[in-house]
C-alpha positions as CSV (number, residue, x, y, z in Angstrom):
1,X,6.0,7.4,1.3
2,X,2.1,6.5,1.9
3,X,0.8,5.0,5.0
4,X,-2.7,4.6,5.5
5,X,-4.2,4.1,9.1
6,X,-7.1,0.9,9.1
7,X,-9.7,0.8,11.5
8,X,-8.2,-1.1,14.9
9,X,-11.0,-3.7,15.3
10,X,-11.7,-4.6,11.4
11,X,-10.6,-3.5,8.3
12,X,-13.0,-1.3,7.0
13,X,-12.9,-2.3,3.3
14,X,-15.0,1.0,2.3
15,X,-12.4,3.1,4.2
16,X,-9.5,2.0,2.5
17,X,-10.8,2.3,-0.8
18,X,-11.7,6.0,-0.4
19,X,-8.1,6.4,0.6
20,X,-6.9,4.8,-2.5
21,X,-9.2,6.5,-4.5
22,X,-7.8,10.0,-3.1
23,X,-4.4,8.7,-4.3
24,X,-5.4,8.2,-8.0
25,X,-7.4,11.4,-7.9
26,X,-4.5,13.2,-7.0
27,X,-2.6,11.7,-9.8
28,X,-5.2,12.2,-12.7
29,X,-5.3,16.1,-11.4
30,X,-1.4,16.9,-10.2
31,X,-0.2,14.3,-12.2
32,X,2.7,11.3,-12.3
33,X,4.4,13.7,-9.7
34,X,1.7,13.0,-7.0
35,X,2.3,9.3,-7.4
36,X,3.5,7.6,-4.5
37,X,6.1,5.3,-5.1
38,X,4.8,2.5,-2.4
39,X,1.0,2.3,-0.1
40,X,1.8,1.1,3.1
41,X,-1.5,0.0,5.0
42,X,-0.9,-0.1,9.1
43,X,-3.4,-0.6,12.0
44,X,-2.0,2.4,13.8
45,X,-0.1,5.8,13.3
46,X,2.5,7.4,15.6
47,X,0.6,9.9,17.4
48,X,1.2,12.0,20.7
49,X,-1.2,11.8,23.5
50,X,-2.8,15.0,22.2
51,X,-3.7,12.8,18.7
52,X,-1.1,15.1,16.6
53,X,0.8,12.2,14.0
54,X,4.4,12.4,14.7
55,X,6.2,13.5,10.6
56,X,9.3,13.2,12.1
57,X,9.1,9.7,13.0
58,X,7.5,9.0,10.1
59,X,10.3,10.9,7.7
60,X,13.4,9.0,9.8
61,X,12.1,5.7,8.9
62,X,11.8,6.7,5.4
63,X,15.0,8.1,5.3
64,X,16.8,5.3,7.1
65,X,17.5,7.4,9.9
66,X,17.0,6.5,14.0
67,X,13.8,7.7,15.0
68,X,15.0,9.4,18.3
69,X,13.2,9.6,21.4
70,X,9.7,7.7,21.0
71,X,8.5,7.7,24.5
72,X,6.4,10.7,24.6
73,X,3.6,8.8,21.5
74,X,1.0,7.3,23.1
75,X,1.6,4.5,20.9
76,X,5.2,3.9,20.6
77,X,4.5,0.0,19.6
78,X,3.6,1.3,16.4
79,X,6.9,2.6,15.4
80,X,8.3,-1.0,15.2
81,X,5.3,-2.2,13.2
82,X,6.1,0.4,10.4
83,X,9.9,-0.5,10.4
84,X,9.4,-3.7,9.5
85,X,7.2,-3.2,6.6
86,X,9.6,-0.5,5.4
C-alpha cells in the first residue's frame, strides 16, 4: 500500500509528480517487486502531535483490521478519510 500526502490548501501538481516519479524509479532500479499494487493520494496522514506518521494505523487498514485507539493523532479525522478510499 502507497499513500501520498497532497498539500492541504491546493494540490501541488509538481509535488505529486515527484512522488510518482520516485515510485517508477524504484521500480526501474529494485524492480517489479517495488511496484505498488495501488497509489492512494490523501490530503492528510495520521500523525501524532509530535508529527511522527502513525504505520500501525496505516498497516490495520490495509490489513482489514480495527485501527485501535486513535485519540492520541492530532488528526484522527484522517483515519476515516483513508478507510473509505481503501
Amino acid at each position: 500500500m502507497r499513500i501520498i500526502r497532497t498539500e492541504k490548501q491546493k494540490d501541488n501538481f509538481a509535488k505529486y509528480l515527484y512522488d510518482i516519479s520516485k515510485i517508477i524509479i524504484a521500480v526501474m532500479v529494485i524492480g517489479p517487486i517495488a511496484k505498488p499494487g495501488r497509489v492512494w493520494i490523501v490530503q492528510d496522514m495520521p500523525k501524532t502531535r509530535s508529527g511522527k506518521i502513525m504505520r500501525r494505523v496505516l498497516g490495520a487498514i490495509a490489513t482489514g483490521q480495527d485501527t485501535g485507539d486513535v485519540t492520541t493523532l492530532a488528526n484522527p479525522q484522517i483515519v476515516e478519510e483513508i478507510k473509505k478510499l481503501y
